[in-house]
Structure formats: C-alpha cells, structure tokens
C-alpha atoms as one frame of an Amber mdcrd trajectory, in Angstrom:
protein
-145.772 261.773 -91.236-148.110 263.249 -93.603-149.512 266.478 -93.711-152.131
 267.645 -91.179-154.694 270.372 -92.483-155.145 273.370 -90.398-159.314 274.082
 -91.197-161.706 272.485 -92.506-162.141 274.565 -95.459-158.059 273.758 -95.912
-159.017 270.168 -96.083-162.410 270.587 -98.251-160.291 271.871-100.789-157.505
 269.792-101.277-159.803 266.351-101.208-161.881 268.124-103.917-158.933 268.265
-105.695-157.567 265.226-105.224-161.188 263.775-105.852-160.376 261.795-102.190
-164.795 261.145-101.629-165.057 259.849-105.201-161.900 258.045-106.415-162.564
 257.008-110.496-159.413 255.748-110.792-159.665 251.541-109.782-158.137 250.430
-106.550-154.588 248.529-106.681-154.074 245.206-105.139-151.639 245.290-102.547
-149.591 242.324-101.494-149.331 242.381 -97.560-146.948 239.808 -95.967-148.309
 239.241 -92.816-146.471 236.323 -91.185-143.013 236.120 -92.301-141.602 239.170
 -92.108-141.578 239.620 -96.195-139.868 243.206 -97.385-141.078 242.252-100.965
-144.508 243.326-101.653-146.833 243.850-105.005-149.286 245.681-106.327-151.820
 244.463-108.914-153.470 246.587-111.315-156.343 244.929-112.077-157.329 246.521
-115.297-154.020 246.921-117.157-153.609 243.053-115.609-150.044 244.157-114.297
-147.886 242.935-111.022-145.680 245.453-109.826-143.090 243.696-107.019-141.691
 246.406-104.366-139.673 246.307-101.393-141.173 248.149 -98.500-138.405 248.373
 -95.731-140.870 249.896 -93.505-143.414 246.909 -93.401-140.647 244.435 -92.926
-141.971 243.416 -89.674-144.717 241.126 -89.092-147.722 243.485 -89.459-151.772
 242.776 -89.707-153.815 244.935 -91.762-157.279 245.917 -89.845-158.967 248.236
 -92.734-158.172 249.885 -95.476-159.424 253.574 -97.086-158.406 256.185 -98.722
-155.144 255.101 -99.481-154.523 253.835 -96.095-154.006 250.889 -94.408-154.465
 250.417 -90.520-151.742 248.476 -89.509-151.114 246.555 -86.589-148.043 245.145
 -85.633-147.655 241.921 -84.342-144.565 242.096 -82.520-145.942 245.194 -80.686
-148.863 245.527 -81.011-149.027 249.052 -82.043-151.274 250.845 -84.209-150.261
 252.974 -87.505-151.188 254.530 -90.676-149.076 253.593 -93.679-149.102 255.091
 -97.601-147.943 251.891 -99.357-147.597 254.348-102.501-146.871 257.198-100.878
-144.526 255.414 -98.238-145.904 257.722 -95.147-146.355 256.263 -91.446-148.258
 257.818 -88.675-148.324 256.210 -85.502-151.160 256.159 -83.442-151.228 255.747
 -79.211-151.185 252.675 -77.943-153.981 250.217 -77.342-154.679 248.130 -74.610
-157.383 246.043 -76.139-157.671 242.759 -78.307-158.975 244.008 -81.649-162.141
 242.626 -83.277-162.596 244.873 -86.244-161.889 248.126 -86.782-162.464 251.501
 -89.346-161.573 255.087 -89.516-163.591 258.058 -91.056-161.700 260.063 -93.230
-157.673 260.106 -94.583-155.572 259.958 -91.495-153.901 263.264 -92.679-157.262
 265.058 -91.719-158.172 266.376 -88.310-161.848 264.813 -89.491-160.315 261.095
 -89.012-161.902 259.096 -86.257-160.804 255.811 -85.633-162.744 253.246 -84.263
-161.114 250.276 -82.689-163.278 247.235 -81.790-163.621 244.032 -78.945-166.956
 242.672 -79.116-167.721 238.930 -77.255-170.487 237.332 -76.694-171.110 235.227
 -72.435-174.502 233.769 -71.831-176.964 235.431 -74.288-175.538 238.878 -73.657
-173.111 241.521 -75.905-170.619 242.991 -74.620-169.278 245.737 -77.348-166.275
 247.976 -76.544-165.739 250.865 -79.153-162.035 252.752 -78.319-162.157 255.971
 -80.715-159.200 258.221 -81.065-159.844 261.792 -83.011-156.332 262.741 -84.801
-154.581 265.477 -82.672-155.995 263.837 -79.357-153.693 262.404 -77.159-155.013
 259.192 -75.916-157.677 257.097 -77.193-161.373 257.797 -75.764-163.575 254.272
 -74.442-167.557 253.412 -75.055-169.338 250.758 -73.841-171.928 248.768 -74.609
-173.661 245.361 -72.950-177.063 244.075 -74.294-179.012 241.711 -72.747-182.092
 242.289 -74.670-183.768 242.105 -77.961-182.425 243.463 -80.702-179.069 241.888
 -80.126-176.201 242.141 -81.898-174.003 239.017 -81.777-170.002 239.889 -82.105
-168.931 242.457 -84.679-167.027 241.042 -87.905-166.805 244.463 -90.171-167.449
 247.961 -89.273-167.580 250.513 -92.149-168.099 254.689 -91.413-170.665 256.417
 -93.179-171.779 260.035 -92.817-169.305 260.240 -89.542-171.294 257.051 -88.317
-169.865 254.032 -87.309-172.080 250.680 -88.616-171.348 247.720 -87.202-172.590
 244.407 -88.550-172.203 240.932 -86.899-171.612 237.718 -88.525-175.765 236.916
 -88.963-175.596 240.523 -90.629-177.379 242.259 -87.943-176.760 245.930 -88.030
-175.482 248.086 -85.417-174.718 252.100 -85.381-172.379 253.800 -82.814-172.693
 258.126 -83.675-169.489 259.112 -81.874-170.645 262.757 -81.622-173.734 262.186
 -78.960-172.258 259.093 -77.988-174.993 256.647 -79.191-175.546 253.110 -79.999
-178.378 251.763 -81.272-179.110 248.182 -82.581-181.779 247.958 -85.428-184.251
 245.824 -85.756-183.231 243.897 -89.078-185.655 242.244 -91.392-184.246 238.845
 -93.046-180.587 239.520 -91.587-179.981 235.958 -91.958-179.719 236.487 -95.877
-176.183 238.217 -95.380-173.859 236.177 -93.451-170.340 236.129 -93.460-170.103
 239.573 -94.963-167.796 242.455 -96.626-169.174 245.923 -96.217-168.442 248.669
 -98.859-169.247 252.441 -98.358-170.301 254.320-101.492-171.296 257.805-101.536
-173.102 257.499 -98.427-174.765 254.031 -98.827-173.583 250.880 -97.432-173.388
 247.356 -99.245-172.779 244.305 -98.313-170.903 240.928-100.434-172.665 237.809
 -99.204-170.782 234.132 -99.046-172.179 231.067 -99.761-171.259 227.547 -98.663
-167.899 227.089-101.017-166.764 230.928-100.114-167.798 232.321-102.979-169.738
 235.177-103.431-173.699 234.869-104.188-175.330 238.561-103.587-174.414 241.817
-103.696-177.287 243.836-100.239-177.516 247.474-100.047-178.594 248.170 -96.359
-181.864 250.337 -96.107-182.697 252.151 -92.723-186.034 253.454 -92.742-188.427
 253.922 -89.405-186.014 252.097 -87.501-185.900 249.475 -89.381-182.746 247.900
 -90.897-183.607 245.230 -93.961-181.232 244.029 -96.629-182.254 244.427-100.257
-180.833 242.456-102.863-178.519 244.864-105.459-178.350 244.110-109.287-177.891
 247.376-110.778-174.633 249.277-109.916-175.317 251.941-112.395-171.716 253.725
-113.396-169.847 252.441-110.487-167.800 248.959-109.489-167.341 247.488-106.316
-163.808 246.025-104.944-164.645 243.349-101.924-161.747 242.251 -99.666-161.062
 240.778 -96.059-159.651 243.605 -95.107-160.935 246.592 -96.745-164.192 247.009
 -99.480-164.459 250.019-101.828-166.691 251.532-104.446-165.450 253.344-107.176
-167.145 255.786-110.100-166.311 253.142-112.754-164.637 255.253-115.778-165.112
 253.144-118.559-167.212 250.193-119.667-164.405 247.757-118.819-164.853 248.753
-115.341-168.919 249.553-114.933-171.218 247.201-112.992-168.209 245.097-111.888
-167.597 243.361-108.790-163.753 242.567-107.929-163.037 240.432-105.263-159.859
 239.929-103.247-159.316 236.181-102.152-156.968 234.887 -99.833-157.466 231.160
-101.235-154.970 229.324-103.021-156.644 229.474-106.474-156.698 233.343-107.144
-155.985 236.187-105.221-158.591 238.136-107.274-161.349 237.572-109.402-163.448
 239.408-111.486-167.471 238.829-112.701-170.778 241.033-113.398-172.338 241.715
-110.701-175.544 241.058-113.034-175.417 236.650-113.251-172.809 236.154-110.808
-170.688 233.197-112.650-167.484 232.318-111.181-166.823 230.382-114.279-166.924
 232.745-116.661-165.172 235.059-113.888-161.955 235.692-114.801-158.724 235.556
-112.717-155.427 236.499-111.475-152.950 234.664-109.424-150.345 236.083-107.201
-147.741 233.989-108.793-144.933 234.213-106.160-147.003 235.558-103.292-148.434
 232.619-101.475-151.162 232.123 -99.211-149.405 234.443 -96.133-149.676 237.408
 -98.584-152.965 239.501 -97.574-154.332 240.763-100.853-155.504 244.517 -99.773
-157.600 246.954-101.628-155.736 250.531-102.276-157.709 253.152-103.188-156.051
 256.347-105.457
C-alpha cells in the first residue's frame, strides 16, 4: 500500500517536491506480459537506449493494463477481474473494490496515493443510433464505487468511447471518429460538444499536458500522421493541427500517453511512440516532418508481441 496524505496542503507539498504535475525526467518503457503469465518484465530507457529485464512476482498473473499516470498503472486482472494500482518501480499495490462492469476505457485523476484520485471506469455501446455511456467513479477512501449514466439519442452524439484522459478534475472522453465528450464528476455533468472536423482524428491517443489535451492521429498503415491539440471555446470542440511543442516531448502509447518538460535538446519537440507491432516496440521522430524513415527504433528483443509496451512516468 502506499502512503495516503492526510490534507491537501500535505499532498501539495510533497508532489511539489517530487515535481509529480511536471515530470522532466523521460518516461520508461515498461514491458507488460499480458497473456502468459510472464514474471520477467523490462524497462526501456529510451534516451540512454538501455533494456533493463526484471522479475515482478506480483504481476505474475495474467493482468491488462487500462491507463497509465503518474507512475501508475491500472491494472486489471484477468483471472479476476479485479482492479489495482501497481508501482512497477516502486513495487506498491493498492487494490481497488470490485467492479461489476465490462470495461471500455478507463483514467484516474491524480497518484492513487492521494485522497484527490478519482477513477473513472468506462462501458460505452452503441444499439440503433443511440449511446449508451456508463461512467463508474470511485474517490480513494470511499468504499464502493459510485454509477452515472448517460443515453443519447440526439445530436451531438458521441459514438463509443476509445480513450478518456482527466484534465483539470474533468473527465474527456473521445470516441473513435474523435468526437469529444466531458463528464465533471463534481456537479455530475456530461456534456457532448459540438466538434468541428472530428473526422481528422480517428483512431486516437490522448495526452494531458499542463492542462491541455492532445491527440496522436493514425493513418491507414498505423502509423502516426498528426499530432491535434483540442480547443474548447463557446461550446465548441475543433481539433487544430500541432507542430510546435516548444520545450516539451510527447510519449504516445495504447495504454497510457504523457507529456513531459523535455530537459535537453535530445529530448525537445519529440514524439515517442509505443508500438505493439512486430517491427519496434518504440519509435522515435520530430514531431516537425513526421518521417518514419528517418525515425529511429528500438526492438524489444526477447519480449514478443504479448508484451504491452507501457509508458512510466518518474
């Protein structure tokens, strides 16, 4: 279990100084066997270009991870399905209370060692023209997880949720056309925008920086063509097209997306992206003239295709 802060002003201080809103250090790629019931794991540094292998007794069970932040991945088991937090590097496990629904996509809004952390667990499905969402939410220290509901029937609609990503203690929720969706927990609200040219960012990965929201757009191979930062203004959600990262880098994955103050030039205005494909498990390009072949690459090496490759922030 890891610690639980007492006040807020407890907590304010320690993630100042453990720089937890604003991590410059770059995330580690973390080796997840999902299938097979692996104990041997990795991490990838992906500046020093090093493969660390580690056996992690406590993930020795077939496990799915549904998001990752903060250090943290969301883990759900697939022999129980039960929900946890798990520290890869700082080996710590807390267990959440059980859920009874199928999972779609889910997020959580702060370090799961803060009584701040909302987590936001997701069934969305789609019958005749009409969305039906489902958002479970479960505040750390509560005892049982809280239900919202949500069924659409008219324009805007919002087609079944792919990634959620918290921002400002607000849940966004973006389908696969990239229509935008935002669920405040506080007042119990959900509200579809109206989104101009959604249709630009399909099949998506959402990253949370400081507030603002991107998004990592697929084309027809898989590969990534256009970095989006989403815009909200009048009620409006639209999509604009991001070439200028300024002193920060962005790390894309299935399962997980982060942006980090980039501390060097090595790092700055760099896009890493975590593949599951058989070719490379990351890659690495400018986000200014996206080239995948002058991108360059690492390969797992011994961890196949059943390894998840999953972002770790520290």
């Amino acid at each position: 279990m890891g610690a639980i802060f007492e006040t807020e002003e407890e907590e304010s201080k320690i993630n100042e100084s453990k720089n937890i809103g604003s991590p410059t250090k770059p995330p580690l790629l973390f080796f997840l066997g999902e299938f097979s019931g692996e104990t041997k794991h990795g991490f990838f540094d992906p500046i020093r270009r090093t493969l660390d292998v580690v056996h992690l007794k406590e993930l020795e069970r077939q496990a799915e991870c549904l998001a990752s932040r903060y250090g943290w991945l969301l883990i759900l088991s697939r022999e129980t399905s039960s929900l946890f937090f798990f520290n890869p590097l700082m080996r710590q496990r807390i267990d959440l209370p059980y859920s009874y629904r199928i999972i779609t996509a889910a997020a959580f809004s702060a370090p799961p060692t803060s009584p701040n952390c909302t987590v936001y667990a997701i069934k969305s499905s789609t019958f005749n023209g009409a969305c039906e969402l489902h958002i479970d939410t479960f505040l750390i220290g509560q005892e049982s997880w809280i239900p919202h509901s949500y069924k659409s029937t008219t324009k805007p609609l919002i087609g079944n949720v792919v990634q959620a990503v918290c921002s400002k203690e607000v849940l966004y929720c973006v389908d696969s056309s990239g229509r935008v969706g935002a669920f405040d927990v506080k007042i119990g609200n959900w509200t579809v925008f109206p989104s101009k040219e959604f249709q630009k960012v399909c099949t998506i990965s959402l990253v949370e920086f400081n507030g603002a929201i991107f998004a990592a757009k697929k084309g027809a191979y898989g590969v990534i063509e256009k970095l989006y930062k989403l815009s909200v203004e009048h009620g409006m959600a639209a999509w604009e097209e991001e070439k200028d990262l300024g002193d920060f880098s962005v790390f894309v994955g299935p399962y997980g997306s982060c942006g980090v103050s980039a501390p060097n030039e090595e790092t700055k205005e760099k896009l890493f992206v975590a593949d599951c494909g058989p070719e490379s498990k990351c890659v690495v390009y400018n986000v200014n003239g996206m080239d995948y072949k002058k991108a360059s690459r690492f390969t797992g090496g011994s961890f196949s295709w059943w390894y998840t490759p999953v972002w770790i922030e520290r």
